[in-house]
Backbone as CSV, one residue per row, in Angstrom:
resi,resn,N_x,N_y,N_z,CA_x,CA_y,CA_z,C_x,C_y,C_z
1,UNK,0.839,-1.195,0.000,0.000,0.000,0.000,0.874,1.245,0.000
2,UNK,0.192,2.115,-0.283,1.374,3.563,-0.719,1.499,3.868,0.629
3,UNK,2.812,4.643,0.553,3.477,5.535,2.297,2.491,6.112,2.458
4,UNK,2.245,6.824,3.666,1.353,7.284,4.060,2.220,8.214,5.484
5,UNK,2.978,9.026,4.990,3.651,10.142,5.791,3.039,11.190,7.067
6,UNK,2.723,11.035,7.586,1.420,11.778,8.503,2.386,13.127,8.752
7,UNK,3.915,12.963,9.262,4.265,14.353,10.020,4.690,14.975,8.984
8,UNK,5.189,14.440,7.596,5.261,15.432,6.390,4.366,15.506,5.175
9,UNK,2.884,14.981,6.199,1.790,15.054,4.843,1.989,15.095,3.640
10,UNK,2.624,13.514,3.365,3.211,13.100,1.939,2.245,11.654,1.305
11,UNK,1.836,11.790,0.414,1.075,10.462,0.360,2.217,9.716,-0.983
12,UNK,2.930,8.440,-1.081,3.605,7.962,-2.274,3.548,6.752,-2.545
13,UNK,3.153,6.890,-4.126,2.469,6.062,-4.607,3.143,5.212,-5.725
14,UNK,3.313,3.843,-5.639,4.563,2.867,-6.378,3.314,2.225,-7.387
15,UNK,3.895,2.392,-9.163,2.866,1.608,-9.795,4.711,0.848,-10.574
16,UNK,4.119,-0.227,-11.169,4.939,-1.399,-11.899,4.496,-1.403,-13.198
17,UNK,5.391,-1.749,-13.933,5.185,-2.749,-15.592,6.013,-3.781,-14.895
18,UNK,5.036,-4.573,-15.397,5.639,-5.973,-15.509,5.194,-6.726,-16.624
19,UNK,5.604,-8.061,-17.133,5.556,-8.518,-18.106,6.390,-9.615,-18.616
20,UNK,6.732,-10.105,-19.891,7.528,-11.265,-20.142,8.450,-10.172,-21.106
21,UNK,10.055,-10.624,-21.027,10.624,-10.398,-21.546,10.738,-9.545,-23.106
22,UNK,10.879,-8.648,-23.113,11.299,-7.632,-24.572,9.675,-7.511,-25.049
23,UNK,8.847,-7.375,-23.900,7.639,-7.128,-24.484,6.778,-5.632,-24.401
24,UNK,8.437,-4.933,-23.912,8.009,-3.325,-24.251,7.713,-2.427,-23.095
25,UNK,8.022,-3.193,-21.963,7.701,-2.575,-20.769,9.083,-1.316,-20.619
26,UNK,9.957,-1.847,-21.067,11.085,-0.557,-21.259,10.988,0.649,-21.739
27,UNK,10.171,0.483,-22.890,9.504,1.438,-24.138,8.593,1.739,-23.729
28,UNK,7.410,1.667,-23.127,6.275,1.937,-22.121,6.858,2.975,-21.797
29,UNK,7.511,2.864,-20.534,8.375,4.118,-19.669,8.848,5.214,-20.064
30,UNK,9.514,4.769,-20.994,10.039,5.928,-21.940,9.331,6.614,-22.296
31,UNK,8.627,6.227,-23.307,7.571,6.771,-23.938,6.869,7.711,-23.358
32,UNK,6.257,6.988,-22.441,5.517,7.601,-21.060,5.930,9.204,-20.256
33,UNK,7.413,8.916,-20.175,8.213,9.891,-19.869,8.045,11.116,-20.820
34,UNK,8.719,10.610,-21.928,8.473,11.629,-23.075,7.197,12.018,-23.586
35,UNK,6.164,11.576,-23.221,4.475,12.399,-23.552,4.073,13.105,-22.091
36,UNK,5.117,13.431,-21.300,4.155,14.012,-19.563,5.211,15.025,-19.979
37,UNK,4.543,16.364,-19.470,5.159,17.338,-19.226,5.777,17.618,-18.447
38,UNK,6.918,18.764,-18.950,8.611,18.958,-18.003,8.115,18.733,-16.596
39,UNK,7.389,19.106,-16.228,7.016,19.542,-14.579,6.435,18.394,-14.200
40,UNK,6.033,17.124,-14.756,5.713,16.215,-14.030,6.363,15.020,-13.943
41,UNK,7.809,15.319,-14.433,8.698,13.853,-13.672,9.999,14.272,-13.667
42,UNK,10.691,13.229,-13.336,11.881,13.603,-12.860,12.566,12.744,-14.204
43,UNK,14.105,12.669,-13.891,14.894,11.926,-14.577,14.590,10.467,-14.888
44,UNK,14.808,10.291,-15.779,14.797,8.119,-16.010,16.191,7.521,-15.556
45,UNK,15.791,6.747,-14.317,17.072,6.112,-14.003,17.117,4.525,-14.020
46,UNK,18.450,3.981,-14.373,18.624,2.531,-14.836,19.489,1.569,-13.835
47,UNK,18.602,0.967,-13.360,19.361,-0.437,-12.738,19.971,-1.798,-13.154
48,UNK,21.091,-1.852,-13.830,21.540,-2.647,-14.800,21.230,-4.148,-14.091
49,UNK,20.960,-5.149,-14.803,20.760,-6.512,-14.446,21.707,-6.788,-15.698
50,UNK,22.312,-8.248,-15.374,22.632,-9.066,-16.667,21.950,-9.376,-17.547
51,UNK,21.822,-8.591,-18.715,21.153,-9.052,-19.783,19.594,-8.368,-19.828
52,UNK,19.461,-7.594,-18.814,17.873,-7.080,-18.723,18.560,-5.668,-17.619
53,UNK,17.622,-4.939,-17.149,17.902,-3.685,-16.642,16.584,-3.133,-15.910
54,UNK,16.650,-2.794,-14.676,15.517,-1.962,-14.202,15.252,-0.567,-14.420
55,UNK,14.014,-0.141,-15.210,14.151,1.681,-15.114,13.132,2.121,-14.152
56,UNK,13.627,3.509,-13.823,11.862,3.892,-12.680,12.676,5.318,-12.672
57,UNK,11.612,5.903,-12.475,11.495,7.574,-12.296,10.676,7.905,-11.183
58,UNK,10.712,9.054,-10.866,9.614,9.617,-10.119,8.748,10.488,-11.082
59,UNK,7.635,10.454,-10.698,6.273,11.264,-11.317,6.098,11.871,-10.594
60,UNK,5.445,13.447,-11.052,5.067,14.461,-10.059,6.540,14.455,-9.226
61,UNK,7.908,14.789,-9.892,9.301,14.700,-8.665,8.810,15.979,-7.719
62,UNK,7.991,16.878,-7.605,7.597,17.637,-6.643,6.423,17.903,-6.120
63,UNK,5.624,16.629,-6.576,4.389,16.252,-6.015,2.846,16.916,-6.929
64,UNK,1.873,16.942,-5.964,0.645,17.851,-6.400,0.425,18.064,-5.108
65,UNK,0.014,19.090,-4.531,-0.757,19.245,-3.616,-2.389,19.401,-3.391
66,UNK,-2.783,18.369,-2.662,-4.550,18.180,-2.644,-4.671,19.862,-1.807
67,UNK,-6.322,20.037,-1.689,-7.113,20.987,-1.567,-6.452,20.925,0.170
68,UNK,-6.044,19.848,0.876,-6.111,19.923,2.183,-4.931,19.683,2.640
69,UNK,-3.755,20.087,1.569,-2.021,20.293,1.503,-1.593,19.125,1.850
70,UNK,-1.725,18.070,1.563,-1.277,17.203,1.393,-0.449,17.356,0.126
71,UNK,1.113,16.141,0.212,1.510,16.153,-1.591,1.380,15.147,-1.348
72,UNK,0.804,14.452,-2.682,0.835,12.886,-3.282,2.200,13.236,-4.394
73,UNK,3.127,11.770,-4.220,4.410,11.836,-5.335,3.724,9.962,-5.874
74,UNK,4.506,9.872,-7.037,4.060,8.512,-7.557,5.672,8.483,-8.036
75,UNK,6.013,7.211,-7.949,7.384,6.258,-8.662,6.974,5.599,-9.674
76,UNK,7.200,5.235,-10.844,7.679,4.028,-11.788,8.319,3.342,-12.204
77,UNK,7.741,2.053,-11.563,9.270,1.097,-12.065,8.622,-0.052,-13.470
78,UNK,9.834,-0.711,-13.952,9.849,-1.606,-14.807,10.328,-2.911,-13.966
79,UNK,10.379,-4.364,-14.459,11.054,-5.141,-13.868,11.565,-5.750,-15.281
80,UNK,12.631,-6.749,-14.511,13.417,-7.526,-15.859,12.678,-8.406,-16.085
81,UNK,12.227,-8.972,-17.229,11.838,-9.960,-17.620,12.048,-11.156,-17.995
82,UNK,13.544,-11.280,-17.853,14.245,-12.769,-17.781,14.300,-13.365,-16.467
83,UNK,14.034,-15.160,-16.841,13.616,-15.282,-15.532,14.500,-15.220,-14.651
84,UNK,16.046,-15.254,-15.297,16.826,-15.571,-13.945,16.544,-14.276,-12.570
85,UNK,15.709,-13.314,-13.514,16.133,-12.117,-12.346,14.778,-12.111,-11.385
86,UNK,14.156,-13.314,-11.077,12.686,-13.377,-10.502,13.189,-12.507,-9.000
87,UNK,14.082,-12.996,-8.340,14.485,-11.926,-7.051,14.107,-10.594,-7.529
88,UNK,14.926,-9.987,-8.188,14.451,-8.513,-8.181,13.166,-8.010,-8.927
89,UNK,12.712,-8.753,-9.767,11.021,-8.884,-10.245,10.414,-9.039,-8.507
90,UNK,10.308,-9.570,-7.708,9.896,-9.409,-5.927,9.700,-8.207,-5.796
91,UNK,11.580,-7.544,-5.651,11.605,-6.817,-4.668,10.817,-5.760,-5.555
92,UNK,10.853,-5.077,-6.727,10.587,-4.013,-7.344,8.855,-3.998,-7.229
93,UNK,8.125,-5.288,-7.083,7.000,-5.615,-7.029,5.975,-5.022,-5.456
94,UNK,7.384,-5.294,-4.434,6.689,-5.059,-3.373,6.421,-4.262,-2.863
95,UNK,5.211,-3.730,-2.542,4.851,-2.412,-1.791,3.626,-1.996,-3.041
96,UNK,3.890,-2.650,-4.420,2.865,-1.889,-5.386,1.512,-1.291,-5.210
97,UNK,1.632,-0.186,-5.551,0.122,-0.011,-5.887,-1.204,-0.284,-6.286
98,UNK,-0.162,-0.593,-8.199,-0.560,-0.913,-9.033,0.091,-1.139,-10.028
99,UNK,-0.087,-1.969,-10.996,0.490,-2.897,-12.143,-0.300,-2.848,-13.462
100,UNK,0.910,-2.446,-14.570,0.248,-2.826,-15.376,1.146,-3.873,-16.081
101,UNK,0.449,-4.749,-16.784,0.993,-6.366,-17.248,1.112,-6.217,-18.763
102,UNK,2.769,-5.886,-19.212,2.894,-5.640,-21.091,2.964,-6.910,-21.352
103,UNK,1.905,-7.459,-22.164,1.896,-8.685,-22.847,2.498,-8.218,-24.312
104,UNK,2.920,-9.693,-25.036,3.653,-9.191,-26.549,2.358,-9.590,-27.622
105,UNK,1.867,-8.744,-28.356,1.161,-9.380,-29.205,1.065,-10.532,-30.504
106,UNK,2.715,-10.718,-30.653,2.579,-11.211,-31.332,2.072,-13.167,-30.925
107,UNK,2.035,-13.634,-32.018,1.397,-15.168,-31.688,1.912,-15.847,-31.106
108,UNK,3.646,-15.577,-31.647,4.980,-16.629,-31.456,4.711,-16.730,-29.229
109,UNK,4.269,-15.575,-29.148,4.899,-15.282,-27.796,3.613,-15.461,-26.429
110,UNK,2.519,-16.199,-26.933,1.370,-16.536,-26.203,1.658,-17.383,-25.052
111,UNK,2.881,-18.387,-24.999,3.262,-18.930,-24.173,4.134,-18.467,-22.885
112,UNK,4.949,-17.457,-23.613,5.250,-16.630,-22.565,4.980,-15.151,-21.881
113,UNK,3.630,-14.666,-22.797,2.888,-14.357,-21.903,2.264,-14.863,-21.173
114,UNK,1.580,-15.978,-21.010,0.447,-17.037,-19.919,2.323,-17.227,-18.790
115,UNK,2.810,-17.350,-19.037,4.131,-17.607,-17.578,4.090,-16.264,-17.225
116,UNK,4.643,-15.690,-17.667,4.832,-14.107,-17.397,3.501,-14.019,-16.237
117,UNK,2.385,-13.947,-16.908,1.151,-13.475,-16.277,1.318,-14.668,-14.845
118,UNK,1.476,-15.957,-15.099,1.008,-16.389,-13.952,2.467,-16.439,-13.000
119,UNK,3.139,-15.955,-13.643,4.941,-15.341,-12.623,4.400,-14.183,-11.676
120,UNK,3.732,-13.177,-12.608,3.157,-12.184,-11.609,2.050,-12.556,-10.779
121,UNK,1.372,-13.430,-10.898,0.575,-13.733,-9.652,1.206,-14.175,-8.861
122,UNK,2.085,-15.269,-8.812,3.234,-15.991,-7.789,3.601,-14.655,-7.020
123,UNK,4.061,-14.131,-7.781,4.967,-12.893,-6.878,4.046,-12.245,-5.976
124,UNK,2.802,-11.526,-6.760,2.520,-10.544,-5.862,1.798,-11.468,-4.301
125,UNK,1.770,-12.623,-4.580,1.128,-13.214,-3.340,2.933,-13.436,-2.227
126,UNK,3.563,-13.617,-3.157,4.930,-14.201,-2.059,4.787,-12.379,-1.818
127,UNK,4.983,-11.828,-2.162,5.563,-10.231,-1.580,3.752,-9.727,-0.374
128,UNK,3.028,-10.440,-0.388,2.164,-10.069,0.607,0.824,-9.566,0.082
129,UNK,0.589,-9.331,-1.078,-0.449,-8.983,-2.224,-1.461,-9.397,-2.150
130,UNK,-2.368,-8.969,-2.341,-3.542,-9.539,-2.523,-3.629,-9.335,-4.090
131,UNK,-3.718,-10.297,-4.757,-3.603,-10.249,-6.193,-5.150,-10.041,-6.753
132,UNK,-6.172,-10.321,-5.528,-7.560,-10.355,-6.631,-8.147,-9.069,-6.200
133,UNK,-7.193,-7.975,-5.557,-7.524,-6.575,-5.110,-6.833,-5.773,-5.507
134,UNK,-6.146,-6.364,-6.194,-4.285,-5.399,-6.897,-4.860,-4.876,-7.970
135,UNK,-4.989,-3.288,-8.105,-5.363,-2.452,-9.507,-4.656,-3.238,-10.930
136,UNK,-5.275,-3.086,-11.972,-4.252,-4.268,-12.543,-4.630,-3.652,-13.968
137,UNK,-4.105,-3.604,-14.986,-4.611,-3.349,-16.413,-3.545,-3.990,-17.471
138,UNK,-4.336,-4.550,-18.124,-3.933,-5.048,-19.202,-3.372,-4.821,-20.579
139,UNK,-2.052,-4.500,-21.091,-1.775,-4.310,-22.310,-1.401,-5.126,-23.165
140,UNK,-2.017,-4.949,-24.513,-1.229,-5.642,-25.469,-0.577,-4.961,-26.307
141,UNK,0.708,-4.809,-26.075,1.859,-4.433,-27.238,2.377,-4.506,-28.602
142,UNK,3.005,-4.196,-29.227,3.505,-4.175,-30.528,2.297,-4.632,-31.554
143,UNK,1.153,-3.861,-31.660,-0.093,-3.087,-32.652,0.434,-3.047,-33.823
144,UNK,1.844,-2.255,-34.157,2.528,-1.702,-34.937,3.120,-2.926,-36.331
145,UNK,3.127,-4.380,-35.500,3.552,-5.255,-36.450,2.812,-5.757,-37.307
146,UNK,3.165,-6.238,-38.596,2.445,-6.738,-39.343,1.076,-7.608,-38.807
147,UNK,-0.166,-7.488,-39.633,-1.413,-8.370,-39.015,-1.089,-9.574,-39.273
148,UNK,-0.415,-10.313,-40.285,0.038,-12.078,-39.974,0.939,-12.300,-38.435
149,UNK,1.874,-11.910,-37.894,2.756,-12.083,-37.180,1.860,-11.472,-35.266
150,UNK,0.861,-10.891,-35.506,-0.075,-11.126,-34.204,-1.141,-11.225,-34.138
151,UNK,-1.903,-11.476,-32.883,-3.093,-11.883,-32.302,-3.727,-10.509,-32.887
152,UNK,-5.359,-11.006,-33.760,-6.426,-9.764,-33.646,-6.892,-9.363,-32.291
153,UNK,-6.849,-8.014,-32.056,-8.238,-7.552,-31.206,-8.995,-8.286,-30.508
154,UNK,-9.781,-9.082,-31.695,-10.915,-10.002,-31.338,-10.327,-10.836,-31.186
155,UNK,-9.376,-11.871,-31.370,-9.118,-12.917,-30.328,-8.284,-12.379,-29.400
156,UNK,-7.998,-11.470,-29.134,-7.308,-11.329,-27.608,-8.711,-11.198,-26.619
157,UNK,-9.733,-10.260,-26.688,-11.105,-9.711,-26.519,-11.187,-11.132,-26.206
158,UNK,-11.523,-12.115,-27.058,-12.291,-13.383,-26.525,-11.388,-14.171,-25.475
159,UNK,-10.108,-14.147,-25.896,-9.578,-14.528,-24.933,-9.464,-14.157,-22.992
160,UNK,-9.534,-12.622,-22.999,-9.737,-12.186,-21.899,-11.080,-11.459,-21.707
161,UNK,-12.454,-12.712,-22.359,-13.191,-11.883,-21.901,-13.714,-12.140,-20.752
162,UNK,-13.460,-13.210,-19.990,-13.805,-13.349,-18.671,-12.852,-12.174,-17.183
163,UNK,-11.913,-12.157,-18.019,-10.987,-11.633,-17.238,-11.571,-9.916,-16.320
164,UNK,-11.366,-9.774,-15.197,-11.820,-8.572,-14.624,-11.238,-7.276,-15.098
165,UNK,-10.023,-7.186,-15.654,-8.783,-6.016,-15.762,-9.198,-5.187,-17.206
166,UNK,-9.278,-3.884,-17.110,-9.147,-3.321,-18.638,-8.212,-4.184,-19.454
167,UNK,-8.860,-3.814,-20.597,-7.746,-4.299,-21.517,-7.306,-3.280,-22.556
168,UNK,-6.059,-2.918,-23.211,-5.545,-1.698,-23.568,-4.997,-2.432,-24.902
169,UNK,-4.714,-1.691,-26.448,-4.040,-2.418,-27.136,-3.099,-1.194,-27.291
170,UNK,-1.957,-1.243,-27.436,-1.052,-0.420,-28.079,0.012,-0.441,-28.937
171,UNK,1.150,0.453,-28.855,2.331,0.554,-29.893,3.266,1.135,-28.746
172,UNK,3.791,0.683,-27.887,4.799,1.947,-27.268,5.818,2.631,-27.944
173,UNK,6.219,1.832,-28.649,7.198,1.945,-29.692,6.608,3.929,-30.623
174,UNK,5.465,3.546,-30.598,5.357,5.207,-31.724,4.501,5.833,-30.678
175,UNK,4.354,5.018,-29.173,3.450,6.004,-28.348,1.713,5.880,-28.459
176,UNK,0.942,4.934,-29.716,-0.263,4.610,-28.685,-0.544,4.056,-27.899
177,UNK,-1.846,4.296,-27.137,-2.193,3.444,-26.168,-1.019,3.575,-24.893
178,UNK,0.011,4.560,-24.946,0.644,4.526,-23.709,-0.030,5.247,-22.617
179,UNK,-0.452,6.153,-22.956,-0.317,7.488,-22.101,-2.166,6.373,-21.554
180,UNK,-2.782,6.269,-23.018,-4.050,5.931,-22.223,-4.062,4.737,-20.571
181,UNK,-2.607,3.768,-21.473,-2.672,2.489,-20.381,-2.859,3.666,-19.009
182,UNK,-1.420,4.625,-18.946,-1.592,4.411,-17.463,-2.829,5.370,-16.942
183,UNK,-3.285,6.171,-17.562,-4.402,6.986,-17.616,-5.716,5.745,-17.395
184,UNK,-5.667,4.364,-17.522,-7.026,3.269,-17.127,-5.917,3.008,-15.644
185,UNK,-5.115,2.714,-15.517,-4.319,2.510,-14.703,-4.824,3.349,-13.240
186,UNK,-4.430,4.575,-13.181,-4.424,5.807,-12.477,-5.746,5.401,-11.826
187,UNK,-7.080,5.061,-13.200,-8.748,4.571,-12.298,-8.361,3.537,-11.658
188,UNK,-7.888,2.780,-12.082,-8.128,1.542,-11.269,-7.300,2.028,-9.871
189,UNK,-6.147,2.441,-9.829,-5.491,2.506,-8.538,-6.731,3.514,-7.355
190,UNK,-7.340,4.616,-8.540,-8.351,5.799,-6.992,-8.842,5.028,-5.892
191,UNK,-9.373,3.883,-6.471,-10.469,3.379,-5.185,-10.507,3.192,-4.535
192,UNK,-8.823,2.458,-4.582,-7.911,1.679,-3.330,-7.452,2.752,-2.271
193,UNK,-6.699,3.895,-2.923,-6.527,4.904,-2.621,-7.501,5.861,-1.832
194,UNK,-8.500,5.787,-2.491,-10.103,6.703,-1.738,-10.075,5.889,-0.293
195,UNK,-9.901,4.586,-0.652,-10.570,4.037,0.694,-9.538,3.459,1.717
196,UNK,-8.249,3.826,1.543,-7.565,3.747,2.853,-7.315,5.237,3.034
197,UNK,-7.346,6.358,2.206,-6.640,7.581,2.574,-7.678,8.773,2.710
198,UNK,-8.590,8.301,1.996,-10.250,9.080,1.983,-9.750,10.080,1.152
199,UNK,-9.142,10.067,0.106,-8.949,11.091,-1.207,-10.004,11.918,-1.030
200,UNK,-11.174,11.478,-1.320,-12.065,12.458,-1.902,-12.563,13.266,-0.710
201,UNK,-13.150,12.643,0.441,-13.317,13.136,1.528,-12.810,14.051,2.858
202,UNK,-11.445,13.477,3.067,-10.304,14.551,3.447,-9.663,15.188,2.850
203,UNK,-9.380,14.819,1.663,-8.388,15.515,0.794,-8.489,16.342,-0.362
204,UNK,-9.956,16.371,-1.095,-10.802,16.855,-1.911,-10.335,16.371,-3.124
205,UNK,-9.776,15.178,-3.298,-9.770,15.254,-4.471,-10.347,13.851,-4.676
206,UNK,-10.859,13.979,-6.590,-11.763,12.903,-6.511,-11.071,12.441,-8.150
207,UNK,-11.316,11.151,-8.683,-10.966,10.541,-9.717,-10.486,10.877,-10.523
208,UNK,-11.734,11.790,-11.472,-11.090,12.939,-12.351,-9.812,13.845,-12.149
209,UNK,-9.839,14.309,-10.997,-8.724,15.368,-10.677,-7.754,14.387,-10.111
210,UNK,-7.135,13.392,-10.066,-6.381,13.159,-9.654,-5.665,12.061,-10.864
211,UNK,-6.007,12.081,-11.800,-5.790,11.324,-12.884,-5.324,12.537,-13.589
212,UNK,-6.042,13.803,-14.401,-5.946,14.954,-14.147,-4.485,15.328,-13.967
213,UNK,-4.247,15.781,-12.650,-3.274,16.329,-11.831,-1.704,15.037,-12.579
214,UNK,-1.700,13.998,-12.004,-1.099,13.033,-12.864,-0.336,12.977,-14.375
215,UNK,-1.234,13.681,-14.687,-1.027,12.857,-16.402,-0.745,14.334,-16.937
216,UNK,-1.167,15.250,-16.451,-1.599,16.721,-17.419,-2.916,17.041,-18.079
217,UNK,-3.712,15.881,-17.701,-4.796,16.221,-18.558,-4.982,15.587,-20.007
């Protein structure tokens, strides 16, 4: 659950990409970075792994302040997606907010998205999670490739249509569907948020404005 600072009325808030290997969660970030305006993040910094690498920034690096002076700050991290690095896929996991899960669209790679996906359930339960309460949204990546070489729309749709989580299709690579993921993201995390910290009630701020405040609008 996010810090919750009482003597420096700081509220901070940890969201994740996670995912299976080279499936764009790197490019997500970036991307991400580069569509938010100067004033709402900080630097992109890199945690080298063998063969894979952690990135995370801070969002809002000087916060927002709610109606009742509080600052909320938010972090972003990535995790590695090879398995040897499942330890630090944990640690980067724990404390989350919220998650969003870069699946690869193409066909070749259906198998290791279904591990990937059920790697991140393993985890968030070993790190203390409640996985069927964890804000969660769904992307599917690389849009951009030829239509023989991935999954349609409609069979991804049928595939997760039981599933509870938005589902997002994008390109990080040229930037769609980024900004929206974490913008479904941001909803899913308020609620959790409303109801341990009373956002809307102590703090005046409510869904809209705090997605809003976040993103730029």
């Amino acid at each position: 659950m996010a810090e919750f600072d009482e003597v420096n009325r700081k509220i901070t808030i940890k969201l994740v990409y996670y995912g299976p290997a080279q499936s764009g969660k790197t490019t997500n970030l970036m991307r991400l970075h580069d569509l938010l305006a100067p004033d709402l993040k900080g630097e992109i910094m890199t945690l080298e792994t063998q063969n894979d690498r952690t990135l995370f920034f801070d969002l809002l690096p000087l916060g927002f302040k709610t109606p009742s002076g509080w600052l909320v700050k938010l972090k972003l991290f990535t995790v590695p997606g090879q398995v040897a690095h499942d330890a630090t896929r944990k640690a980067v996991l724990s404390r989350a907010d919220g998650v969003v899960f870069v699946a690869d669209s193409q066909r070749s790679q259906s198998v290791n998205n279904a591990e990937a996906f059920q790697n991140l359930e393993e985890n968030v339960r070993r790190v203390g999670l409640d996985f069927s309460a964890l804000p969660l949204v769904v992307q599917f990546n690389k849009r951009d490739l030829p239509a023989a070489q991935i999954l349609s729309e409609g069979e991804i749709s049928q595939r997760w249509a039981q599933a509870p989580w938005p589902l997002v299709f994008s390109s990080a690579l040229i930037g769609d569907g980024v900004k929206e993921t974490f913008a479904r993201l941001l909803e899913q995390v308020y609620p959790a948020l409303d109801k341990h910290f009373s956002l809307r009630e102590t703090h005046g701020v409510d869904q809209q404005s705090f997605v809003v405040a976040v993103t730029g609008g």
